[in-house]
C-alpha positions as CSV (number, residue, x, y, z in Angstrom):
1,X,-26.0,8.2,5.8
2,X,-22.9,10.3,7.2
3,X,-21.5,7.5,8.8
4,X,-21.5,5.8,5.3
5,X,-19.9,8.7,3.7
6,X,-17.5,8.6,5.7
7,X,-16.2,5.5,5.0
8,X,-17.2,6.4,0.9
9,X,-14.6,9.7,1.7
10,X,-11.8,7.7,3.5
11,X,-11.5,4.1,2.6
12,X,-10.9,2.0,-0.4
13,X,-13.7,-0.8,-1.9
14,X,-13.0,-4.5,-3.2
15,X,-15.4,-5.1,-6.0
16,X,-16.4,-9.0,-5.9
17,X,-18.1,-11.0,-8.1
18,X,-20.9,-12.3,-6.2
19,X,-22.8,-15.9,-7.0
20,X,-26.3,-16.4,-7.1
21,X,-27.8,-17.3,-3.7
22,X,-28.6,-16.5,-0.6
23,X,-27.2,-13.6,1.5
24,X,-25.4,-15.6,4.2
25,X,-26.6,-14.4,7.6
26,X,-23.8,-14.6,11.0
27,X,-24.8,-13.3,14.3
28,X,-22.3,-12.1,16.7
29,X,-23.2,-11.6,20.1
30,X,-21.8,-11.2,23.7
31,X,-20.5,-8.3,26.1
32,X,-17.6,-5.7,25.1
33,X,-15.1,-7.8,23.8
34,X,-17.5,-8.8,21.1
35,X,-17.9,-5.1,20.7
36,X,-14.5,-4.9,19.9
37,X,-12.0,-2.7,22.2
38,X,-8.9,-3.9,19.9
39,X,-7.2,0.2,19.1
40,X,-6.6,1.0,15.8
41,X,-4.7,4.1,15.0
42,X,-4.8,6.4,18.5
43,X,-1.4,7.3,19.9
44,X,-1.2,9.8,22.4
45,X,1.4,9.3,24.7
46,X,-0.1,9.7,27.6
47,X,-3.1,7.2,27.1
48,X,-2.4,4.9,24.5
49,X,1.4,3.7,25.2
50,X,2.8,5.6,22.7
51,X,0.6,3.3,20.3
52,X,2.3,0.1,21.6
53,X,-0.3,-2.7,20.2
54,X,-2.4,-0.5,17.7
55,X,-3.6,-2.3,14.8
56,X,-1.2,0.5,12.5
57,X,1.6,-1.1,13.9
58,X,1.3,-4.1,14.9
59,X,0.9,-5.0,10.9
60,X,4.1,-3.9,10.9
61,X,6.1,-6.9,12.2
62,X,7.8,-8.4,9.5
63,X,7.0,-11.8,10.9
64,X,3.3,-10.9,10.4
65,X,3.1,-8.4,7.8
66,X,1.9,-11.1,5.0
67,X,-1.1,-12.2,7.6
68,X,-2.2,-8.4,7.7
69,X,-1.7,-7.9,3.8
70,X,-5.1,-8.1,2.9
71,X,-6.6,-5.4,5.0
72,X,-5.3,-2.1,3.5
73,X,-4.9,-1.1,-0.5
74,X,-1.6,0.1,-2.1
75,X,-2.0,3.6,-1.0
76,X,-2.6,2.7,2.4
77,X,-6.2,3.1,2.9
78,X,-8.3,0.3,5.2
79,X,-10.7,-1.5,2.5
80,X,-14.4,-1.6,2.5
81,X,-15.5,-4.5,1.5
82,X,-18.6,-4.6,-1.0
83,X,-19.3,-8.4,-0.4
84,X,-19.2,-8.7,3.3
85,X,-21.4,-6.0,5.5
86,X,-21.9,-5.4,9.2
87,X,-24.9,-3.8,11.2
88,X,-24.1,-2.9,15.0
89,X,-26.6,-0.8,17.0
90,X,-24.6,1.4,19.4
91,X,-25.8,4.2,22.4
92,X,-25.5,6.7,19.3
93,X,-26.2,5.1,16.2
94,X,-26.2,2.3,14.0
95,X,-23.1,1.7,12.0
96,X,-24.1,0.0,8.8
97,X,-21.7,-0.8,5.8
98,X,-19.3,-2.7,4.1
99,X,-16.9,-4.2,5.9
100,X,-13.8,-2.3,7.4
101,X,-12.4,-0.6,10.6
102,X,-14.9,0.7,12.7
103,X,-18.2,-1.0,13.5
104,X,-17.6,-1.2,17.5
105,X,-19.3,0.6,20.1
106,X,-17.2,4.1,19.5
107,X,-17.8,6.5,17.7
108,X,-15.6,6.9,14.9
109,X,-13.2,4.0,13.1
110,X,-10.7,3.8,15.5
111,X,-11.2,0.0,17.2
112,X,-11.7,-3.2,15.8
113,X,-13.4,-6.2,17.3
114,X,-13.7,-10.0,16.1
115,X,-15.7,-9.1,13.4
116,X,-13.1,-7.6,11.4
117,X,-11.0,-10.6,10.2
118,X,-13.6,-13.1,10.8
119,X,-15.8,-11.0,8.0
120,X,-12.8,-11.4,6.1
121,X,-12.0,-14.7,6.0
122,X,-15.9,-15.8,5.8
123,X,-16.3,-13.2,2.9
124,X,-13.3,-15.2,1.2
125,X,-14.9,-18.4,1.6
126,X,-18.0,-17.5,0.7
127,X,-19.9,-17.3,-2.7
128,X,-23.1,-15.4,-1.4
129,X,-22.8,-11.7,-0.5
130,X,-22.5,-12.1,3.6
131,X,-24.0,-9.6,6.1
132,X,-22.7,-9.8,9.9
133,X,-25.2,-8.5,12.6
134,X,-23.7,-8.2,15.7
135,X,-25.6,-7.4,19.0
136,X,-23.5,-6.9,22.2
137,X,-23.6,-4.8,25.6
138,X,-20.1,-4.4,27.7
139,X,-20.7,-6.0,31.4
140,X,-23.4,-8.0,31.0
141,X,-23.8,-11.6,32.3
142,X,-25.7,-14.8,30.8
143,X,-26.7,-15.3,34.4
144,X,-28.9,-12.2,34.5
145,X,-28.6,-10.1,31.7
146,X,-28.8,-12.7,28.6
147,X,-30.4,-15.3,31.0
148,X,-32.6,-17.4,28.3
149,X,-36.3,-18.9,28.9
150,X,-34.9,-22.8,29.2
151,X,-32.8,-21.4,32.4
152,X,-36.0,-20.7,34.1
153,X,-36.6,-17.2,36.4
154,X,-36.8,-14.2,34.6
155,X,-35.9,-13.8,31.0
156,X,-32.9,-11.5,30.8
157,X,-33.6,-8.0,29.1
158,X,-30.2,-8.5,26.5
159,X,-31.9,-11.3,25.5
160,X,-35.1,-10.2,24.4
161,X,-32.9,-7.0,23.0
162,X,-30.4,-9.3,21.6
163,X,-33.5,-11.1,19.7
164,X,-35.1,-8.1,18.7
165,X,-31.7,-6.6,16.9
166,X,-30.8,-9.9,15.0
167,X,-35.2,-9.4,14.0
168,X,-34.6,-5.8,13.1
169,X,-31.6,-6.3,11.0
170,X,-33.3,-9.2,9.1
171,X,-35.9,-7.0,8.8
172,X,-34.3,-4.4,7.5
173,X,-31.9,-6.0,5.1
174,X,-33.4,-5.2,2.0
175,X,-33.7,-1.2,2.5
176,X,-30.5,-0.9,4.6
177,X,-28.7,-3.0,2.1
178,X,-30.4,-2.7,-1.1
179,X,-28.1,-5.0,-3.2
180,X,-28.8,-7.4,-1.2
181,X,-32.0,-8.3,-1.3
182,X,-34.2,-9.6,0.9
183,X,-33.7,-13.5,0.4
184,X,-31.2,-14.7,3.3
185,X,-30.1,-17.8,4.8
186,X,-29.3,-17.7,8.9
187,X,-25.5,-19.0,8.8
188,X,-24.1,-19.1,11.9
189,X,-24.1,-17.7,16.0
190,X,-21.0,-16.4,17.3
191,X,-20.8,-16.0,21.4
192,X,-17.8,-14.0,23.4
193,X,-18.9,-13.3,26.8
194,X,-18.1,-14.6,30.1
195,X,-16.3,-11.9,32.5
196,X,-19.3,-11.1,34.3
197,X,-20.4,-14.3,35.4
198,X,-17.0,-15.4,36.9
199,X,-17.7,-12.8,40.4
200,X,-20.6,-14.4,41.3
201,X,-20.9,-17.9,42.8
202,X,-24.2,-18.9,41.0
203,X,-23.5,-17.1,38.0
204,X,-19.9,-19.1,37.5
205,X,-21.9,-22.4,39.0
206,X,-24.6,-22.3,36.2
207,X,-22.4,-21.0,33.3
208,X,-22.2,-23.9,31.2
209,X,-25.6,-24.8,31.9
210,X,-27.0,-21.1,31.3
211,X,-24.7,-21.1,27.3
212,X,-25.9,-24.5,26.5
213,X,-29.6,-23.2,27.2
214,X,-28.7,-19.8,25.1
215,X,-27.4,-21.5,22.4
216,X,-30.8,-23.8,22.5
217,X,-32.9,-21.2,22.6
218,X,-31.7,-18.8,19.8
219,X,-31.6,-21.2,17.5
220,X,-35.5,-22.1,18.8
221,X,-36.5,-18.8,18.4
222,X,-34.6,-18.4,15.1
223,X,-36.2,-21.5,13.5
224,X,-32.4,-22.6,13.0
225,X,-31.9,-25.6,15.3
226,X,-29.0,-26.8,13.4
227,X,-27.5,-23.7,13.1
228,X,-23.6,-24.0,13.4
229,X,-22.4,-22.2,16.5
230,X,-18.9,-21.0,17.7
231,X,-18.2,-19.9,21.4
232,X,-14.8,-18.0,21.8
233,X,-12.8,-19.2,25.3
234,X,-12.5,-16.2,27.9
235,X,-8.9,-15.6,26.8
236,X,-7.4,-12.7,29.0
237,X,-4.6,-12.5,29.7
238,X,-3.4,-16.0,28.8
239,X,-3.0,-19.1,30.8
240,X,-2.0,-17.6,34.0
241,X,-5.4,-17.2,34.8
242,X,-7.4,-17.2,38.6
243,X,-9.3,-20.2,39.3
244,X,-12.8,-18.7,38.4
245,X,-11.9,-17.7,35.0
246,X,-10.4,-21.5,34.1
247,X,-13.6,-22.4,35.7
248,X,-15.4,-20.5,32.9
249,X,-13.1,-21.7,30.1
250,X,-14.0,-25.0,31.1
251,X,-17.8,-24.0,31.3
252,X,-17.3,-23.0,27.8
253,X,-15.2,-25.5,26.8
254,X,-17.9,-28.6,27.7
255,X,-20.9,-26.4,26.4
256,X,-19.5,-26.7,23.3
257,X,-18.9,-30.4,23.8
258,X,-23.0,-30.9,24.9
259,X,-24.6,-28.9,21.6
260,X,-24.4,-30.3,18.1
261,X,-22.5,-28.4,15.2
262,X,-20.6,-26.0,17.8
263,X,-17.2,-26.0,18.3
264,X,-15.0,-24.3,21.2
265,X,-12.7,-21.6,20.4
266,X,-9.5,-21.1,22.7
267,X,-7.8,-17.7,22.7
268,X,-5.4,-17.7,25.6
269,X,-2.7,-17.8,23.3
270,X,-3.4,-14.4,21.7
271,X,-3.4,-12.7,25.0
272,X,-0.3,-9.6,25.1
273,X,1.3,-8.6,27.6
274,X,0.2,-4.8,28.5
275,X,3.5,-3.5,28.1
276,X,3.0,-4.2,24.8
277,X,-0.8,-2.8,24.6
278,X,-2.3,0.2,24.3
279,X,-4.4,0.2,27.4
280,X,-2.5,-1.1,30.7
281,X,-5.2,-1.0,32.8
282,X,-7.9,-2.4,30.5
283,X,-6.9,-6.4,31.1
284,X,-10.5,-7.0,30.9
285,X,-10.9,-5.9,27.3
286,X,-7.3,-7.3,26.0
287,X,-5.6,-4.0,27.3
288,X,-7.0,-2.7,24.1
289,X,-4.4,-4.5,21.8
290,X,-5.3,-4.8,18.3
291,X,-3.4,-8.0,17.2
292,X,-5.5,-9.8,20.0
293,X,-8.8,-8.7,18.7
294,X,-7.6,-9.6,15.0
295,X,-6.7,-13.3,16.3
296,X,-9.3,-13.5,17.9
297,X,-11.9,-13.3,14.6
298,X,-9.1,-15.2,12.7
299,X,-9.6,-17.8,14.6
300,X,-13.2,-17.9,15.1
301,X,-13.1,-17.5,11.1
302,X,-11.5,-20.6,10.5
303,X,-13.4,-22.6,13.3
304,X,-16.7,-21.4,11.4
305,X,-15.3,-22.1,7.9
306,X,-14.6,-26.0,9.0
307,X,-17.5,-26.1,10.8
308,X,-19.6,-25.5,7.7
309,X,-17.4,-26.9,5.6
310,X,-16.7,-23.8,3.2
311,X,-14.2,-23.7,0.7
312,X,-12.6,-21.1,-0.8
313,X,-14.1,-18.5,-3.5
């Protein structure tokens, strides 16, 4: 109830007109970039570049400001969207709302992840009311932590966790989100994750094999076997890349290829340099740089909306 608000207090709402249906249902899932690490507004000198890549400024580039236009009102404000909402269970809480700034694993609304423009461009495309649960854990592998029952060994504990939050949030639609109901329609599976698996040889060796069997086996679980899927390329730092990270791009790349209605998502080209980021050291997460994260779900967006076919509102 604080956390909500909050954003009540601070942010700005876009009323939609919503059409009779189903509440359309994405999961996004994976390790900390799916949490979202992209920086928002923080600025200290000393830790944050002098803000160098924070979404507040990086909207400023005249060569861009028209594909940032839609995400804050007149007066300034971020807007909360009242026809696309997000549920992400953290250490401290669970961030529930409409969609805006925020719903990462921090505390506060000061990071972004690939939710944020793929909830809008979805929420544009889409007639329904949309609801975006996303369940993700930084450093956690597919080869251990997410391993799923088809890979054989033990099942991995993020993905019985991972199941049980998409369960809970379906569960809970109705009295978490009372406008929308309780009737839903499971709409699509969004996977970013891959850093852990590239530092171990059996991990990176059974990658591909270990996603296609993910994929598989939440959309088993989830009585969705059609269910359109997008999986988002291990982008970091661009194309100059070590071998064991193109080897998981690849991985990624042919899983895609082997499962029906999925589609591959390559993101090299939105890696910035860290001189232009607000965390040089963080090359793992992006180096924190918010135009990164907001390409990221842009793109991801627009794989998912020809995937399904969507058109516009």
């Amino acid at each position: 109830m604080k956390f909500a608000l909050l954003f009540l207090a601070t942010l700005t709402f876009v009323k939609p007109v919503w059409a009779a249906g189903k509440v359309q249902v994405y999961i996004l899932a994976g390790q900390s970039n799916m949490q979202g690490q992209g920086v928002v507004d923080l600025d200290h000198p000393m830790y944050y570049n002098g803000g160098k890549g924070i979404l507040n400024n990086v909207m400023q580039n005249p060569k861009m400001k028209e594909v940032y236009a839609h995400i804050k009102d007149p007066q300034g404000n971020y807007v909360v969207r009242d026809d696309v909402f997000v549920r992400h269970v953290t250490k401290e809480e669970t961030k529930r709302g409409g969609l805006s700034i925020g719903f990462t694993s921090y505390s506060g609304k000061h990071h972004i992840g690939p939710e944020f423009q793929f909830g809008h461009l979805i929420g544009d495309a889409t007639k329904q009311p949309v609801l975006l649960i996303k369940t993700a854990w930084g450093g956690k592998s597919i080869y251990k932590d997410f391993r799923p029952p088809s890979s054989g060994g033990e099942v991995g504990p993020y993905y019985k966790q991972m199941l049980d939050e998409i369960q809970q949030g379906l569960t809970a639609m109705q009295t978490e989100f009372p406008k929308l109901g309780k009737n839903y329609e499971l709409a699509g599976f969004v996977w970013f994750q891959g850093w852990n698996d590239m530092f171990d040889k059996d991990a990176l060796a059974q990658y591909e094999t270990n996603l296609v069997n993910l994929v598989t086996d939440v959309r088993k679980s989830l009585g969705a076997e059609q269910l359109p899927v997008v999986i988002g390329e291990t982008g970091n730092m661009g194309e100059e890349a070590s071998d064991n990270m193109k080897q998981i791009r690849l991985a990624q790349k042919d899983a895609a290829q082997q499962l029906a209605n999925a589609v591959f998502v390559k993101t090299t080209q939105f890696a910035r340099p860290k001189e232009e980021s607000p965390n040089v050291g963080h090359g793992h997460h992006w180096f924190g740089n918010a135009e990164s994260y907001f390409l990221i779900g842009d793109a991801m967006g627009k794989a998912m909306i020809e995937l399904k076919g969507l058109g516009s509102k």
